[in-house]
MARMAR-716255 format. One record per residue: residue number from 1; chain; x, y, z of N, C-alpha, C in turn. Coordinates in pm, 1 decimal, padded with zeros to 6 digits. Example, Ala and Ser with C-alpha at 12.3 -4.5 7.8 and 13.67 -1.06 7.14 Angstrom:
2
- 1,A,01319.0,-00569.0,00780.0,01230.0,-00450.0,00780.0,01320.0,-00330.0,00780.0 $
- 2,A,01285.0,-00225.0,00708.0,01367.0,-00106.0,00714.0,01290.0,00003.0,00787.0 $
This chain:
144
- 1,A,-04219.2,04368.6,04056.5,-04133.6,04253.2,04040.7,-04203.9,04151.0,03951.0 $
- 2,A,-04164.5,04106.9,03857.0,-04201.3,03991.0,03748.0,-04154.9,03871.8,03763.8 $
- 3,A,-04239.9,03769.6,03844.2,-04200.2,03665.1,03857.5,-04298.1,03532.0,03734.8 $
- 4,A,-04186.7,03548.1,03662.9,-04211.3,03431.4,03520.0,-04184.1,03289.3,03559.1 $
- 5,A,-04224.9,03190.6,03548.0,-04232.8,02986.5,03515.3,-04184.6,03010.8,03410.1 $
- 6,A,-04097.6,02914.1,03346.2,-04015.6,02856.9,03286.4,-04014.1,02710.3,03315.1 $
- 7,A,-04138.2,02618.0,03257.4,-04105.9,02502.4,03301.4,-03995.3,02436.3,03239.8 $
- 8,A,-03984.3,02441.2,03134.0,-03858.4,02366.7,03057.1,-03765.6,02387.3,03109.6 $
- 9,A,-03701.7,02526.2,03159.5,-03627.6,02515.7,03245.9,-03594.7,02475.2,03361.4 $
- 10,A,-03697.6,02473.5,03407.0,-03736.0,02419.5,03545.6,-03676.9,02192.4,03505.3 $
- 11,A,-03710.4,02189.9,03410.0,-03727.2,02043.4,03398.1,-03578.1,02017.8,03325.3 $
- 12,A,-03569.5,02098.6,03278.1,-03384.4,02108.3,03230.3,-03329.1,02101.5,03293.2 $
- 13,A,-03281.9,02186.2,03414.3,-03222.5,02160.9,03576.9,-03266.9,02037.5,03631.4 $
- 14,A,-03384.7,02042.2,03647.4,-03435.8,01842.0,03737.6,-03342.1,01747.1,03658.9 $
- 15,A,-03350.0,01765.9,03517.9,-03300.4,01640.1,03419.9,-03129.4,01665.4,03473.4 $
- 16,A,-03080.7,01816.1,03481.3,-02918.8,01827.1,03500.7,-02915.8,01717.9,03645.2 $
- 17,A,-02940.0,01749.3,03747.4,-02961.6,01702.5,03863.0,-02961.1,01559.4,03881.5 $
- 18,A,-03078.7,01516.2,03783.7,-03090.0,01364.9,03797.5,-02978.4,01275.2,03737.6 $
- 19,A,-02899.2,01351.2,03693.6,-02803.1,01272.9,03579.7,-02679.6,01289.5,03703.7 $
- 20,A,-02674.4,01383.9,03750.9,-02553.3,01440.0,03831.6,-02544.8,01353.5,03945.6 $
- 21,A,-02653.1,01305.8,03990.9,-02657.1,01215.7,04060.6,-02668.6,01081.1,04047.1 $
- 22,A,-02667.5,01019.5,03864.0,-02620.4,00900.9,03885.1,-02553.4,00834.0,03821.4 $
- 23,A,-02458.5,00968.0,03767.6,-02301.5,00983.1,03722.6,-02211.2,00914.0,03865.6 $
- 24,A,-02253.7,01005.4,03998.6,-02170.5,01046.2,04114.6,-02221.2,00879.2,04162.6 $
- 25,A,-02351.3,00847.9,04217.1,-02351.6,00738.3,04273.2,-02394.4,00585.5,04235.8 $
- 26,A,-02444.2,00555.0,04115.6,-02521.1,00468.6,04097.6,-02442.4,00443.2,04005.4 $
- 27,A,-02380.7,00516.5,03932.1,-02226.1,00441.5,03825.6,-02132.3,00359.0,03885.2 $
- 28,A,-02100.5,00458.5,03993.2,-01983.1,00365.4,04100.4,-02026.7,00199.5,04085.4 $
- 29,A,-02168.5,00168.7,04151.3,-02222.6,00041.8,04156.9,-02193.9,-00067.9,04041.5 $
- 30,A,-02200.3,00021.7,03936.3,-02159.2,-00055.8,03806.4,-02055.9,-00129.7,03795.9 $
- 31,A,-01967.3,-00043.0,03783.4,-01848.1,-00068.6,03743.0,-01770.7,-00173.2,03812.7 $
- 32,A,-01681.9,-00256.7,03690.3,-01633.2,-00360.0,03772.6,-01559.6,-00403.9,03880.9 $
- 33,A,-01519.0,-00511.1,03952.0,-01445.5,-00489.7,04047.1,-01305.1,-00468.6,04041.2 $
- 34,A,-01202.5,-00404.4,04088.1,-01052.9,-00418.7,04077.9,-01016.3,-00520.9,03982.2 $
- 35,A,-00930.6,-00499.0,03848.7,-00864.4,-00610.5,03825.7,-00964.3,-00683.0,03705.8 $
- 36,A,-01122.6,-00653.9,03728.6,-01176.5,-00725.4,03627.1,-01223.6,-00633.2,03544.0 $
- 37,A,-01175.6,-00733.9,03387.3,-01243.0,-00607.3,03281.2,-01374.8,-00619.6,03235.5 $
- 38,A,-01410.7,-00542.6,03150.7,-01489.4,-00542.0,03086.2,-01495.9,-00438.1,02915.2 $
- 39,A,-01582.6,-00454.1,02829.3,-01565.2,-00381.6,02741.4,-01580.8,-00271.9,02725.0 $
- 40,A,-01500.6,-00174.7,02632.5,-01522.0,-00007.9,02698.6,-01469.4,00041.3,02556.5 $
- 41,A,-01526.0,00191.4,02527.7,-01510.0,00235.0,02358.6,-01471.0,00369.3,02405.3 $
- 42,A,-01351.9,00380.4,02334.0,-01276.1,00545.9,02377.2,-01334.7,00621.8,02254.4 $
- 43,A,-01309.6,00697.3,02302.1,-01408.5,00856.1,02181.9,-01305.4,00831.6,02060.2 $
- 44,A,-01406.3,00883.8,02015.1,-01287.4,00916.9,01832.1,-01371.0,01016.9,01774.9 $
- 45,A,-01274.6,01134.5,01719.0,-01339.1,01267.5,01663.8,-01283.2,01236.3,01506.2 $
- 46,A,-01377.8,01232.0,01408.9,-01353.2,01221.5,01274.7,-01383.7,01367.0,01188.3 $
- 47,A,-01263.4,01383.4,01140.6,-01271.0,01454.8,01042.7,-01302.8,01446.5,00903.5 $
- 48,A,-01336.4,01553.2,00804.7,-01297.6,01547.8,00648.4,-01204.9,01645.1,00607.4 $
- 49,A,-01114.7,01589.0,00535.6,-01033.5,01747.9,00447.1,-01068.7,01721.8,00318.6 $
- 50,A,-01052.8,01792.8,00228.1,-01047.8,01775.7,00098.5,-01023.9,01656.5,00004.7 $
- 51,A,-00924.3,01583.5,00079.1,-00821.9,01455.5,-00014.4,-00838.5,01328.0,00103.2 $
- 52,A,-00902.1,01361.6,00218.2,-00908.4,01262.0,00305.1,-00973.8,01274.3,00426.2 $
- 53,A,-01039.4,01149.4,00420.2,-01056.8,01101.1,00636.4,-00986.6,01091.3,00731.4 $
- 54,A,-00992.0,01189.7,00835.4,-00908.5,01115.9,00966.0,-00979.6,01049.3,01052.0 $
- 55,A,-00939.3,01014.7,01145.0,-01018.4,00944.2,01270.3,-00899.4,00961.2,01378.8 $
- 56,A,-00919.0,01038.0,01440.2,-00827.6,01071.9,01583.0,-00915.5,00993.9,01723.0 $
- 57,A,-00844.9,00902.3,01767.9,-00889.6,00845.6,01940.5,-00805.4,00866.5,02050.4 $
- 58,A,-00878.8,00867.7,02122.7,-00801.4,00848.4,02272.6,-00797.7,00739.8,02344.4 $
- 59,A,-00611.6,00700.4,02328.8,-00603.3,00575.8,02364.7,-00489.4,00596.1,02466.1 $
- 60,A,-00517.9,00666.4,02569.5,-00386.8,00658.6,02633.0,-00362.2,00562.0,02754.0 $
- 61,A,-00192.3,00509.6,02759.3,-00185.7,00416.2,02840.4,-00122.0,00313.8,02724.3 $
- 62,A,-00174.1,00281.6,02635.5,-00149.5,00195.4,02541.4,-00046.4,00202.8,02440.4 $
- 63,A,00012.0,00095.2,02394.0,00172.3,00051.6,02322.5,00107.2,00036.2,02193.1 $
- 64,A,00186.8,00068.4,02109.6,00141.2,00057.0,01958.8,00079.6,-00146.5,01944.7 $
- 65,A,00165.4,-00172.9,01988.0,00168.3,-00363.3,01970.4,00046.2,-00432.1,02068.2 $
- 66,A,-00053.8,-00314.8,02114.5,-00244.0,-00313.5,02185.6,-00303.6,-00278.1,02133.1 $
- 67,A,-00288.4,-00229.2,01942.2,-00394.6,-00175.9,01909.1,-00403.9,-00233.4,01755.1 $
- 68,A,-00454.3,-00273.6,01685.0,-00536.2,-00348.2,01565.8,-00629.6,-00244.6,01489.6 $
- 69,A,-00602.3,-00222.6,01356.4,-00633.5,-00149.5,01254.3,-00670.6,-00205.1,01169.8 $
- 70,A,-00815.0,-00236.0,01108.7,-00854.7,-00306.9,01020.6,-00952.2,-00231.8,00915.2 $
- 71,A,-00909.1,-00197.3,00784.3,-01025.4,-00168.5,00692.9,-01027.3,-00263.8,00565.8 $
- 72,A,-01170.4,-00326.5,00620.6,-01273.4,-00388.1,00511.1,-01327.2,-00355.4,00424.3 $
- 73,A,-01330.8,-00308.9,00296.8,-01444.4,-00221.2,00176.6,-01422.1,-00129.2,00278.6 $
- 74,A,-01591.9,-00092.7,00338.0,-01604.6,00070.7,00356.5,-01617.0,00040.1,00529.6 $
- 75,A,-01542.3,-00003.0,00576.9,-01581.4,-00042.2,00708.9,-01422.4,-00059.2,00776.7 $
- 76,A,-01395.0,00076.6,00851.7,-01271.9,00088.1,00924.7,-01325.0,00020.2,01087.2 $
- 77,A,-01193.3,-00036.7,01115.0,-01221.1,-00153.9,01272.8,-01103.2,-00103.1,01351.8 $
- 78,A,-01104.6,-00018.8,01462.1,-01000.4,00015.5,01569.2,-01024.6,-00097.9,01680.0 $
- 79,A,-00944.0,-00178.7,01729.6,-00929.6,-00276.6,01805.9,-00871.7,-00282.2,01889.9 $
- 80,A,-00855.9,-00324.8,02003.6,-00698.9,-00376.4,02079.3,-00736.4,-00411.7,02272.2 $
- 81,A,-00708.5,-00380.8,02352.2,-00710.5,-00394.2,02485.1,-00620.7,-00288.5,02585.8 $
- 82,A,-00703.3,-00279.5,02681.0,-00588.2,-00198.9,02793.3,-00616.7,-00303.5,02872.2 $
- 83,A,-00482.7,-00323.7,02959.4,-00448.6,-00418.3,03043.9,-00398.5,-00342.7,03205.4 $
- 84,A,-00490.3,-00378.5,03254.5,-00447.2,-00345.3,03430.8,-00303.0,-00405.6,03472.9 $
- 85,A,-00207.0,-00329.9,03527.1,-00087.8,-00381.4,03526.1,-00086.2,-00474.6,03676.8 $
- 86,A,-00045.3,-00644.8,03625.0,-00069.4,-00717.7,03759.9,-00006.3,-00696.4,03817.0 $
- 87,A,-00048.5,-00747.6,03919.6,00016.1,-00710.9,04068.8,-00019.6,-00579.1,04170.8 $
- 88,A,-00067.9,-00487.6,04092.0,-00086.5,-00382.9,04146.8,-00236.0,-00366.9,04248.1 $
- 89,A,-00248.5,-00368.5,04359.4,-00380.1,-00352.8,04436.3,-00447.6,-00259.5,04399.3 $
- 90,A,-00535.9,-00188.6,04418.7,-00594.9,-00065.0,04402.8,-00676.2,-00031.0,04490.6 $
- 91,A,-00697.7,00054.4,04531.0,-00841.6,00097.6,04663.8,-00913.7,00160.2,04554.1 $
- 92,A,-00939.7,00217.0,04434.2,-00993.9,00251.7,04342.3,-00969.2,00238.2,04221.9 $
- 93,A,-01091.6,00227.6,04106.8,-01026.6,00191.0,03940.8,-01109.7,00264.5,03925.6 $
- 94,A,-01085.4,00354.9,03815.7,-01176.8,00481.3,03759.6,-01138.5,00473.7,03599.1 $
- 95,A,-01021.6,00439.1,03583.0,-01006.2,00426.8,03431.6,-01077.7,00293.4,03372.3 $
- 96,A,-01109.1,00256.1,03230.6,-01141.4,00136.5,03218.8,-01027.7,00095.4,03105.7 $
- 97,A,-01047.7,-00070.9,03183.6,-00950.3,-00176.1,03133.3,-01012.3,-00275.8,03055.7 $
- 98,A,-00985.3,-00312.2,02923.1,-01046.7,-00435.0,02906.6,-01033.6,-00397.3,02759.1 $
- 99,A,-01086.7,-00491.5,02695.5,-01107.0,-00481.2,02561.5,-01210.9,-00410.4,02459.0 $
- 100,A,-01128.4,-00328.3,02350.0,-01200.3,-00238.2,02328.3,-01242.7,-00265.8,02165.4 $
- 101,A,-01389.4,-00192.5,02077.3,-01339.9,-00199.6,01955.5,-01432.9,-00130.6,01893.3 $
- 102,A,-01431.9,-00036.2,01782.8,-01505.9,00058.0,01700.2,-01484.6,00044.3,01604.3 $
- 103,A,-01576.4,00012.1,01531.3,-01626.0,00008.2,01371.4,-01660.1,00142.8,01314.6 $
- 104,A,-01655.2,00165.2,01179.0,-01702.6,00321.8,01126.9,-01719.0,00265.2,00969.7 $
- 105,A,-01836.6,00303.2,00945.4,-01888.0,00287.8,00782.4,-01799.5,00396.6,00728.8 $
- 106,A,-01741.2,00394.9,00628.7,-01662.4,00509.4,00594.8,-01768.5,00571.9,00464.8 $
- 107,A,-01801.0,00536.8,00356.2,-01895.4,00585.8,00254.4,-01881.7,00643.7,00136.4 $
- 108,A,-01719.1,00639.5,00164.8,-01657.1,00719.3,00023.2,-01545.8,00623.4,-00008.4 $
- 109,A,-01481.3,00633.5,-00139.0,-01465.1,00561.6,-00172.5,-01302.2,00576.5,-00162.5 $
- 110,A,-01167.5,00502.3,-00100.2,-01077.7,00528.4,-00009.7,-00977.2,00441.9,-00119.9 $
- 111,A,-00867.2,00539.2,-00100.4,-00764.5,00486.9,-00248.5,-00675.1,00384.4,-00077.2 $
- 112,A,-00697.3,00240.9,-00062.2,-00633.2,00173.0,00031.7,-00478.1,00129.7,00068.1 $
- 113,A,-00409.7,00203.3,-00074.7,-00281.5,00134.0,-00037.4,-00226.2,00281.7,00004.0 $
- 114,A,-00288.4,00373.8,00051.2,-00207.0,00524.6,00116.2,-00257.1,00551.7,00235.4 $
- 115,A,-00304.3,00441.3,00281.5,-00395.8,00472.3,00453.7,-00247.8,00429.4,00547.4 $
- 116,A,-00267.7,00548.7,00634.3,-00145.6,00546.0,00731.4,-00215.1,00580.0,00869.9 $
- 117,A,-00088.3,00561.2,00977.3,-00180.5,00524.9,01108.7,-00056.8,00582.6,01181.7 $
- 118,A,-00096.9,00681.3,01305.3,00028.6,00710.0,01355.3,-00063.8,00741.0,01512.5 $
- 119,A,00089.9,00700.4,01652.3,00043.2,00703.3,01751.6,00135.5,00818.9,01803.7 $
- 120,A,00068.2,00899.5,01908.1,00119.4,00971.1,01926.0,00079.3,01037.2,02085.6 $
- 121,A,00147.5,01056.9,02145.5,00060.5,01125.7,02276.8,-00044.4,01074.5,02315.4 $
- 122,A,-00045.5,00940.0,02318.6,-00199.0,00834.3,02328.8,-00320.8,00880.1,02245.0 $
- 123,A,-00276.8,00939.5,02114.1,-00343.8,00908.9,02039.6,-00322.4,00883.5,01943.2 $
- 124,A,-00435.6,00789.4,01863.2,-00433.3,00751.8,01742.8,-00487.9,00865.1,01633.2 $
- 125,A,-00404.2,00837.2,01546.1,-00468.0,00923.6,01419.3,-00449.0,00849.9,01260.7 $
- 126,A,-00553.8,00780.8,01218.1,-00608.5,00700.0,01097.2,-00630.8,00803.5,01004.6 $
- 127,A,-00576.6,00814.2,00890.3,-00574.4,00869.6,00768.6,-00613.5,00794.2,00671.0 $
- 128,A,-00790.3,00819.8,00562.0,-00762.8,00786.3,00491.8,-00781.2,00851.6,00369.0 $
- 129,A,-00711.9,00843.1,00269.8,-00686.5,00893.2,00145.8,-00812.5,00857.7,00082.7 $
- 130,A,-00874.4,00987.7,00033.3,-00999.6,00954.2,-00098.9,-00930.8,00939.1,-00233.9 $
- 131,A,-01058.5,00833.7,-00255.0,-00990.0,00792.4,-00423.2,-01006.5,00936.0,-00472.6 $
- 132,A,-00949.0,00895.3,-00636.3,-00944.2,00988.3,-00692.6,-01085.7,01048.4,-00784.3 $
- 133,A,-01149.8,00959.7,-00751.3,-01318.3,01010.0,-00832.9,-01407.3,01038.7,-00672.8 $
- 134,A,-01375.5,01018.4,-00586.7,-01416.0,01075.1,-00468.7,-01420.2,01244.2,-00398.7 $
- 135,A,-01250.7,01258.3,-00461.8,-01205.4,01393.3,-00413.9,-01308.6,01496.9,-00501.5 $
- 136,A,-01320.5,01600.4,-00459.7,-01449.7,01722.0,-00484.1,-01373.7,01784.5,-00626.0 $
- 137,A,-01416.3,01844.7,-00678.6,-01342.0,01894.9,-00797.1,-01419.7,02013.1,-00863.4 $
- 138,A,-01376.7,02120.4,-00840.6,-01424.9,02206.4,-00884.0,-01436.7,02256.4,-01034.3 $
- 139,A,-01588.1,02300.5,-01076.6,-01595.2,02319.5,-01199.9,-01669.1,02456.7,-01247.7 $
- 140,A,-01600.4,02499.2,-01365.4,-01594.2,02655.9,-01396.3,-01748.0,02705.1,-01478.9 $
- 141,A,-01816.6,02732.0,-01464.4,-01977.4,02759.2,-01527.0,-01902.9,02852.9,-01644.4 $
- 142,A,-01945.9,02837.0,-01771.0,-01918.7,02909.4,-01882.2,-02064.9,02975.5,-01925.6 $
- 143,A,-02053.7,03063.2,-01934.0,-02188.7,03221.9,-01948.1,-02167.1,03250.8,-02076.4 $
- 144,A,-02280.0,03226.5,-02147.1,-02323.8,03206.3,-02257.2,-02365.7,03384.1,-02310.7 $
């Protein structure tokens, strides 16, 4: 029988463990009380295609007229708030409420009057169009 150590592994599991436990209990402590917000940043998965940037988030819960779209030069701004609906008690809040906002250096150079924004299934999806000296352009090697 071959009994091998693996400390990294061994310390990979401790590290899974230690996290698992203060995901489960010591987060709870955090988080605010019923009703009060605080600031909170929903994921966004960015793409490239050929002719453009997307930026897809998850914003669900939220009305088009909660969310603020701002691009500066090279600097896109997703903005807005989720709002706890008053009146409602809760014995638990697990989602977060409050005001939210993500910045993104963009780096290329974005033709601005074709950027479109569409909501959909609580999510957002930001399109933006590369200029036209941005887009990739393929070129033919001539063999001499």
């Amino acid at each position: 029988m071959d009994l091998r150590w693996f400390p990294l592994e061994d310390m990979a599991n401790l590290r899974d463990r230690i996290n698992s436990i203060f995901e489960e209990h010591v987060r709870e402590h955090l988080r605010p009380a019923a009703g009060e917000a605080r600031e909170w940043a929903p994921r966004v998965d960015i793409y490239e295609t050929e002719a453009s940037l997307v930026f897809e988030s998850e914003l669900p819960g939220l009305s088009r007229d909660d969310i603020e779209i701002e691009l500066d030069g090279d600097r896109l701004t997703i903005k807005g708030a989720r709002k706890l609906p008053e009146g409602r008690e809760c014995m638990r809040v697990e989602r977060l409420y409050g005001p939210f906002r993500r910045s993104f250096a963009i780096g290329v150079p974005i033709e601005q009057g074709g950027v479109t924004a569409a909501y959909r299934d609580g999510v957002l999806t930001v399109t933006l169009p590369k200029a036209k000296q941005a887009q990739a352009r393929q070129v033919k090697v001539k063999v001499e």
